[in-house]
C-alpha positions in Angstrom: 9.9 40.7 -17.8 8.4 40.4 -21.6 9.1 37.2 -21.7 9.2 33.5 -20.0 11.0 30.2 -20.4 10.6 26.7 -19.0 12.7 24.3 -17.8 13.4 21.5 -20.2 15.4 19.1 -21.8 16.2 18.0 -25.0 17.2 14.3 -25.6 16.9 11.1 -27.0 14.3 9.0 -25.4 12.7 5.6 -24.9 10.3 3.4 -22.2 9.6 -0.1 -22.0 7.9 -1.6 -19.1 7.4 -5.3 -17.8 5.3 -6.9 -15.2 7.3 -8.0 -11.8 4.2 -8.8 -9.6 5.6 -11.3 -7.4 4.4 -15.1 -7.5 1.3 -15.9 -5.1 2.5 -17.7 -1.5 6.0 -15.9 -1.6 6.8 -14.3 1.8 5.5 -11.1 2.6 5.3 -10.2 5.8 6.7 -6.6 6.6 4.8 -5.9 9.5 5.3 -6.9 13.4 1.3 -6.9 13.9 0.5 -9.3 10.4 -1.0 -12.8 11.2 0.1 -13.5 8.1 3.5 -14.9 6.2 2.6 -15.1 2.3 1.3 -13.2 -0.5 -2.3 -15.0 -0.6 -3.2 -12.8 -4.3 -2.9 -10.1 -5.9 -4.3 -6.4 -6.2 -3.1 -4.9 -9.3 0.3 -5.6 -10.9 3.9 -4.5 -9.9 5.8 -3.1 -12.4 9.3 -2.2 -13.5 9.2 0.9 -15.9 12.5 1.9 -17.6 13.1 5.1 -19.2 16.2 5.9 -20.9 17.5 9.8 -21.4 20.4 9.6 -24.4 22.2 12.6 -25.5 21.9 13.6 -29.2 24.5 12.4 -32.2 25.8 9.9 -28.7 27.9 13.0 -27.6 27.3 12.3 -24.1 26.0 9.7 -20.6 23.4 7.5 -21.3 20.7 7.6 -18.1 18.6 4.8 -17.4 15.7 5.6 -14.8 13.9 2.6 -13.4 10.7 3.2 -11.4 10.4 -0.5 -9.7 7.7 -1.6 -7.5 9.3 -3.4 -4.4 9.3 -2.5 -0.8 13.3 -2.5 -0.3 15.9 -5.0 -0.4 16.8 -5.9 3.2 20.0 -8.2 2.1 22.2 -5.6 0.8 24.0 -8.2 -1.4 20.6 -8.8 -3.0 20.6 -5.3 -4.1 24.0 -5.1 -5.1 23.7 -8.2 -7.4 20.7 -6.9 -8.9 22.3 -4.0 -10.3 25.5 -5.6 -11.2 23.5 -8.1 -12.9 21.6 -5.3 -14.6 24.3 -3.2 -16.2 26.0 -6.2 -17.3 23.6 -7.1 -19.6 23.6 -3.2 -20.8 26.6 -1.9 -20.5 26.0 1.0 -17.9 28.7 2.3 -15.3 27.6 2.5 -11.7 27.1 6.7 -12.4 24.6 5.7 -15.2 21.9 3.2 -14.0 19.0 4.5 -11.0 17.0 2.0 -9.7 14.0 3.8 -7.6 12.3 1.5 -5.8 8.5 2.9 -4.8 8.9 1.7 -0.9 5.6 -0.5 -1.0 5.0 -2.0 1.8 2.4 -4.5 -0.1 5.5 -6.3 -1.9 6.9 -9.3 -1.2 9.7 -9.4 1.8 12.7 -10.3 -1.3 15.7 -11.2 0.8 17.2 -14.5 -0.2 19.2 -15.4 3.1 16.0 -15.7 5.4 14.9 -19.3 5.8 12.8 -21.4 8.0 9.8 -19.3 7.0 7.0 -20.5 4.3 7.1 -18.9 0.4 11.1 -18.1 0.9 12.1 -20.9 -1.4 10.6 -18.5 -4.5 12.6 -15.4 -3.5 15.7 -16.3 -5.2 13.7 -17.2 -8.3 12.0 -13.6 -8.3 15.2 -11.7 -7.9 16.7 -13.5 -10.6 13.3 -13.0 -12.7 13.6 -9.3 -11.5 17.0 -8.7 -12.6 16.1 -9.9 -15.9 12.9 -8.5 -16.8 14.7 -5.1 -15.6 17.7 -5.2 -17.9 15.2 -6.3 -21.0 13.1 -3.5 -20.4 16.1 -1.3 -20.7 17.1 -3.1 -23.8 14.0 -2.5 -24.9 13.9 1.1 -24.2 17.3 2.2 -25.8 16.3 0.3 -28.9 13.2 2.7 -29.3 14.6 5.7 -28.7 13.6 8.6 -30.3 14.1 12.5 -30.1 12.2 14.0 -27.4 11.7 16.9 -25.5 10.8 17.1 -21.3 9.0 19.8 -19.9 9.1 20.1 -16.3 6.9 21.7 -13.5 5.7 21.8 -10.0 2.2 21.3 -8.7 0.3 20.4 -5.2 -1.4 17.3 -3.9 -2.4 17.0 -0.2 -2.1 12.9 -0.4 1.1 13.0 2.3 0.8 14.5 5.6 2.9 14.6 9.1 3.4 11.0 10.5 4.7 12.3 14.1 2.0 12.2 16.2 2.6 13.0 20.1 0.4 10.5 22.0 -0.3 12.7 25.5 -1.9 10.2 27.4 1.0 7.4 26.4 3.5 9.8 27.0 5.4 8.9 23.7 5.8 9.5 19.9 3.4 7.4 17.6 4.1 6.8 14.0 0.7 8.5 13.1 -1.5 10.9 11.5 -1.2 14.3 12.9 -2.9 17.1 11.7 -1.4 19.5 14.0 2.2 19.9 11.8 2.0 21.1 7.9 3.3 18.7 5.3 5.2 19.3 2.2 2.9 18.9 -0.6 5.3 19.6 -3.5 4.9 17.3 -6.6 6.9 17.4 -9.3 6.0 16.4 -13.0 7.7 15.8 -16.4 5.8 15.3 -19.8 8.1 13.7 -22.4 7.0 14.7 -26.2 8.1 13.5 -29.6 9.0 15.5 -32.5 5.2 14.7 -33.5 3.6 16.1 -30.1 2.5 12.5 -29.0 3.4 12.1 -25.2 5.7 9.4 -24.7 6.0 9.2 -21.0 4.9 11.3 -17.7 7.4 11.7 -14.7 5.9 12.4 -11.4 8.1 12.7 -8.2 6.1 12.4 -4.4 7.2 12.1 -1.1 4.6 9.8 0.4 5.0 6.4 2.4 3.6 3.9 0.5 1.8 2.1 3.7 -1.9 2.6 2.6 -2.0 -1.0 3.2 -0.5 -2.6 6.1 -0.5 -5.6 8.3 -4.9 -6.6 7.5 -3.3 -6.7 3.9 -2.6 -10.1 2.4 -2.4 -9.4 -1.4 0.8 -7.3 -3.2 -0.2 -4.1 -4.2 1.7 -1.4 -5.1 -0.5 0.8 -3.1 -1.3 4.1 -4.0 1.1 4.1 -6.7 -0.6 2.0 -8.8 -4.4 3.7 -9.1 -1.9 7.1 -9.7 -0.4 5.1 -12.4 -3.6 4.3 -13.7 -5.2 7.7 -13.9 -2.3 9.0 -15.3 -2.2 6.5 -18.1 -5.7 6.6 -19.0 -5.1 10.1 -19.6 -2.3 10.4 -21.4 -2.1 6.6 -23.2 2.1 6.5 -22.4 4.0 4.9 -19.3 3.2 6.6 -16.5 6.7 6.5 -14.0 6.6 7.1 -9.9 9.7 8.4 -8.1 9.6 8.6 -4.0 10.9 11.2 -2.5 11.9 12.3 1.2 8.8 10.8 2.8 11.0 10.3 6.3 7.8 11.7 8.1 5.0 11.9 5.8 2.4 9.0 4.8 -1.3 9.2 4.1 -4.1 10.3 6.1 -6.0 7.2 5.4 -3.2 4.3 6.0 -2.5 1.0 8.3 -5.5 -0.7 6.5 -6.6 -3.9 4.7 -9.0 -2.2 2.3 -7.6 -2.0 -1.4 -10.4 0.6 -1.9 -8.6 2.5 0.3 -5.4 2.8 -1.6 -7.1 3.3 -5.1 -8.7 6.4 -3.6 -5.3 7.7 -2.0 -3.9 7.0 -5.2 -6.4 8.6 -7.6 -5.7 11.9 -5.6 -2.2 12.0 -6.6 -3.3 11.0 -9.9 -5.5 13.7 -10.6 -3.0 16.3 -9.1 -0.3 14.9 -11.4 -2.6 15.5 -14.2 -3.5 18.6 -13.6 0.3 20.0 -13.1 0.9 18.6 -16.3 -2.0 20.2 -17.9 -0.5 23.5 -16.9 2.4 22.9 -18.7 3.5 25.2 -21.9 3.8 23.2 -25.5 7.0 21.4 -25.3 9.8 23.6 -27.2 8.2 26.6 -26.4 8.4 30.2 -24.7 6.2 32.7 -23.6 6.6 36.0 -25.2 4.5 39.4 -24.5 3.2 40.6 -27.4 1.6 44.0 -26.1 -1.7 45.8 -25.6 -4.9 45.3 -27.2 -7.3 47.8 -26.5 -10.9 46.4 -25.9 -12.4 48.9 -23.0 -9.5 47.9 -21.0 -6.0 47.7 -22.5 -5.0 44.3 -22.5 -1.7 42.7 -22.7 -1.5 39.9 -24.7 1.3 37.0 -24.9 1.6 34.3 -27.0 4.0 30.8 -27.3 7.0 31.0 -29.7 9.7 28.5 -30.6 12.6 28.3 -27.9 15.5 29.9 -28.8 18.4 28.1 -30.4 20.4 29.2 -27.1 18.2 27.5 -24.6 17.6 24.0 -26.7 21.5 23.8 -26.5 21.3 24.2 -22.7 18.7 22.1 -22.4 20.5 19.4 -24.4 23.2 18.5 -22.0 23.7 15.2 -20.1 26.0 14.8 -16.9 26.2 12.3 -13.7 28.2 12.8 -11.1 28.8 9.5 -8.5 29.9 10.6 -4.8 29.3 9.9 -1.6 28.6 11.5 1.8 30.4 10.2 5.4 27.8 9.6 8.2 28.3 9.2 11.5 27.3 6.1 12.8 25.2 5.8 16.6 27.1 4.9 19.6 24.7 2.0 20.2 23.0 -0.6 17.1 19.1 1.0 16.0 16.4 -0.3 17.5 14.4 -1.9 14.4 10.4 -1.7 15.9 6.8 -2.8 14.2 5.0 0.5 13.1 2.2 -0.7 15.6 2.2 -0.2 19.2 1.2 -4.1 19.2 2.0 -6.0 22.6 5.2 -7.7 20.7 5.6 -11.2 20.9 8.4 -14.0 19.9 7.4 -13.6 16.1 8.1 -9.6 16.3 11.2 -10.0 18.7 12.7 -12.7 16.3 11.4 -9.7 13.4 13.4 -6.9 15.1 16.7 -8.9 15.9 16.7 -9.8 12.3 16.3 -6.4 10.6 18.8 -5.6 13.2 21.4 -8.1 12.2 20.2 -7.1 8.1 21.5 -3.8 9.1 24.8 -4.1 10.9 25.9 -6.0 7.7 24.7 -3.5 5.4 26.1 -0.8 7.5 29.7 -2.8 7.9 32.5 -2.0 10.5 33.9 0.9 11.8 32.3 4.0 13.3 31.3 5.7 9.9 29.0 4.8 6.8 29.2 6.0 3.4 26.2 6.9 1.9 26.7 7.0 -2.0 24.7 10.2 -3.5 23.8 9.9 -7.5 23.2 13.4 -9.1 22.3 14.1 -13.2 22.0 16.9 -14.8 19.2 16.3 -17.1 19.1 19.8 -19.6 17.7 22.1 -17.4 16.9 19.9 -14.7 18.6 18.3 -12.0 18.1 15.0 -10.1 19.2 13.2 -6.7 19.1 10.4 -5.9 20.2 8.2 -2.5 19.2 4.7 -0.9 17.8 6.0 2.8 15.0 7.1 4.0 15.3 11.0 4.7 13.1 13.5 6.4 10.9 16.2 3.6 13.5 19.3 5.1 16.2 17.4 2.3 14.3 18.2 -0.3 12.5 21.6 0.6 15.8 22.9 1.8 17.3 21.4 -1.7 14.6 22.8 -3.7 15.2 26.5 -2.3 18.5 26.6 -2.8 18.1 25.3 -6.5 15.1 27.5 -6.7 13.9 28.0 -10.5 15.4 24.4 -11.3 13.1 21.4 -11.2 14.7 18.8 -9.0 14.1 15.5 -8.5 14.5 14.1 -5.4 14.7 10.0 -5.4 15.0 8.1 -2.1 14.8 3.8 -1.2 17.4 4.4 -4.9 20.0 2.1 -5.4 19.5 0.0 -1.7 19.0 1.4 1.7 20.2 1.4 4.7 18.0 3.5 7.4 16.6 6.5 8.3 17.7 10.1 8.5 16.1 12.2 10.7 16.6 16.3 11.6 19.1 16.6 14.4 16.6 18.0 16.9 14.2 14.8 16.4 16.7 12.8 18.4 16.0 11.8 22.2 12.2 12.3 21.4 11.8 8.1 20.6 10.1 8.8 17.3 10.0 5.2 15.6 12.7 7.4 12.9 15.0 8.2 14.8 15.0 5.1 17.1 15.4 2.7 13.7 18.4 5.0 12.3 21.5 3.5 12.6 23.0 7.9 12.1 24.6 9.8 14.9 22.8 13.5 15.1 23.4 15.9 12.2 24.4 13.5 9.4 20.6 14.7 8.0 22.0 18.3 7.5 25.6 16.6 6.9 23.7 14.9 3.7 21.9 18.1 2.4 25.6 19.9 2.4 26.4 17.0 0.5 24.0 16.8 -2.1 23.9 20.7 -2.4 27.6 20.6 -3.7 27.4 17.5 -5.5 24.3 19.1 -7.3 25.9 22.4 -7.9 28.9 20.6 -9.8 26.9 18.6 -12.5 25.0 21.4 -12.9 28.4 23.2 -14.1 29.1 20.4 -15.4 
């Protein structure tokens, strides 16, 4: 092997960002234990960053990427109406437009249909605000575009860990720190370049539960996410966007607290391991060619960067999306919806659960099988998949090997979000995962078969 290439691709491309923080004294709570109902302040801004991908000359999709800072969108409607809202003000089909929501659990509790609870009377406001400051970002974004190149590459942070901790004296499964079972540490990174070598952008994809801060918390946050952000930014000077990945059972070490402090620090580690895999890149538009020996006491071999060939720009150039969908088998009895604490519950988290319950019957509809929608892009020489649940790190190792050489993004809590998917042999064990899922056993390896295909075919494609 004399020489080596890297993933790219070649497109046009623009960013725009707006601010989204929610409005102090809007309901927040999204934990059983909090004392709390409202968003008393705030500890650094939520954001909705848009990034648009266009082909070249307009011969092919338009991809519009949104990294938004929200928890989730209980209300399904909600969610739906967001993005129908969105695309009508830009044009985009339903194949075209990913909305990527960074699961913090520091956000505001956005479902319009509860009531009787303080703050709710500005959640309708804010979803409207949302929609709109979304769909002008991407306005903004496509009217900036410019031609660009993305280099792509894989590095290591230890932020996440395992979150399945066996409690022996309990006798029972808590939704903890344990250091006894490896994590997947895999990070993923893209470094978008214009024709003048200014970095317009950075990309960087984790699989880490945003609950840093949790029920001692009384201000929105992004979390971690936003000190990453930060770090990344400061280096850089360009939009710095956050995709989740398949955090099902991984979270930080350092989580359930009311500290701020804490989250800046959790985030600065992913930060700094973003920067460095992108300082390990090659020069966008470039390969790595050996050049031979130079003899100085020891015969060295030498290699050098070179322009890409004319082959692999062409490659890297193409644009596809590909919409389908995945049946899942539905539980022979409704998921149990439980606090994250082992709290003594009380009316306030009984009334909590049967609510989220009821949230997720609708969004699950009748009959005995869901249908859980499953966005993949080709994006050059890079592939992306997206879906709106909550899945267990095995759906993106396992898609990762099998696409092995091929940077893949994996984006979960994308485009709403129904429940959790959990590996087949987790079930009867009352982790909090599998007891919240509303999926019958096996409709985690059901997805991966799913997305494998549905990956394979826009990569043809």
């Amino acid at each position: 092997m004399t020489e080596q290439t890297f993933p790219t691709t070649s497109c046009t491309f623009g960013v725009a960002r707006r601010d989204v923080t929610p409005p102090v004294g809007i309901y927040a709570r999204s934990w059983g234990a909090a004392t709390h109902e409202v968003a008393e302040g705030v500890h650094r801004p939520l954001t909705a960053t848009a990034a648009v991908f266009g082909p070249h000359e307009d011969e092919g999709p338009e991809l519009v990427l949104v990294a938004l800072d929200i928890g989730w969108l209980q209300y399904a409607p909600d969610e739906t109406r967001l993005r129908a809202s969105i695309r009508k003000r830009t044009g985009l089909g339903e194949d075209q437009l990913l909305v990527s929501m960074s699961h913090t659990h520091a956000g505001a509790n956005a479902n319009s249909q509860l009531a009787d609870k303080p703050g709710v009377e500005l959640i309708q406001p804010y979803l409207d605000a949302l929609a709109e400051h979304i769909a002008d970002a991407i306005l903004e974004a496509r009217a900036t575009r410019a031609e660009a190149l993305v280099t792509y590459g894989y590095g290591r942070c230890g932020l996440a860990i395992n979150r399945d901790f066996w409690d022996e004296e309990a006798g029972r499964f808590a939704c903890g720190y344990n250091p006894g079972v490896p994590a997947d540490d895999t990070l993923l990174v893209g470094r978008v370049t214009g024709t003048d070598g200014a970095i317009l952008a950075t990309l960087f994809n984790y699989a880490c539960h945003p609950t840093t801060l949790a029920w001692d918390n009384r201000l929105l946050s992004p979390d971690y996410i936003g000190a990453a952000r930060e770090v990344l930014e400061r280096a850089y000077d360009a939009p710095a966007l956050f995709f989740h990945g398949a955090s099902g059972e991984l979270a930080p070490r350092d989580d359930y607290v009311g500290d701020t402090s804490v989250a800046d620090r959790n985030g600065r580690q992913l930060g700094h391991a973003a920067v460095a895999a992108i300082e390990a890149l090659p020069p966008a538009g470039t390969r790595f060619v050996y050049t031979g020996i130079v003899a100085s006491g020891a015969n060295l071999g030498t290699w050098e960067y070179r322009p890409s060939e004319p082959a692999q720009l062409a490659e890297s150039g193409r644009l596809a999306a590909l919409l389908t969908d995945v049946e899942l088998r539905r539980k022979d009895e409704p998921a149990i919806v439980e606090s994250l604490t082992d709290a003594k519950p009380d009316a306030v988290q009984e009334r909590e659960k049967a609510l989220r319950r009821a949230f997720l019957e609708l969004a699950l509809g009748d009959g005995p099988t869901h249908r859980m929608p499953l966005w993949t892009w080709r994006l050059g020489e890079a592939l992306l998949i997206a879906v709106p649940d909550e899945l267990y790190s095995v759906f993106q190792t396992e898609l990762r090997r099998r696409f092995e050489g091929v940077p893949v993004f994996v984006l979960t809590t994308t485009n709403g979000g129904v429940g959790y998917l959990c590996p087949r042999e987790t079930y009867g064990s009352g982790r909090y995962q599998e007891q919240q899922s509303p999926y019958a056993p096996g409709c985690l390896e059901d997805a991966i078969e799913a997305s494998a295909g549905a990956l394979a075919r826009v990569q043809r494609g």
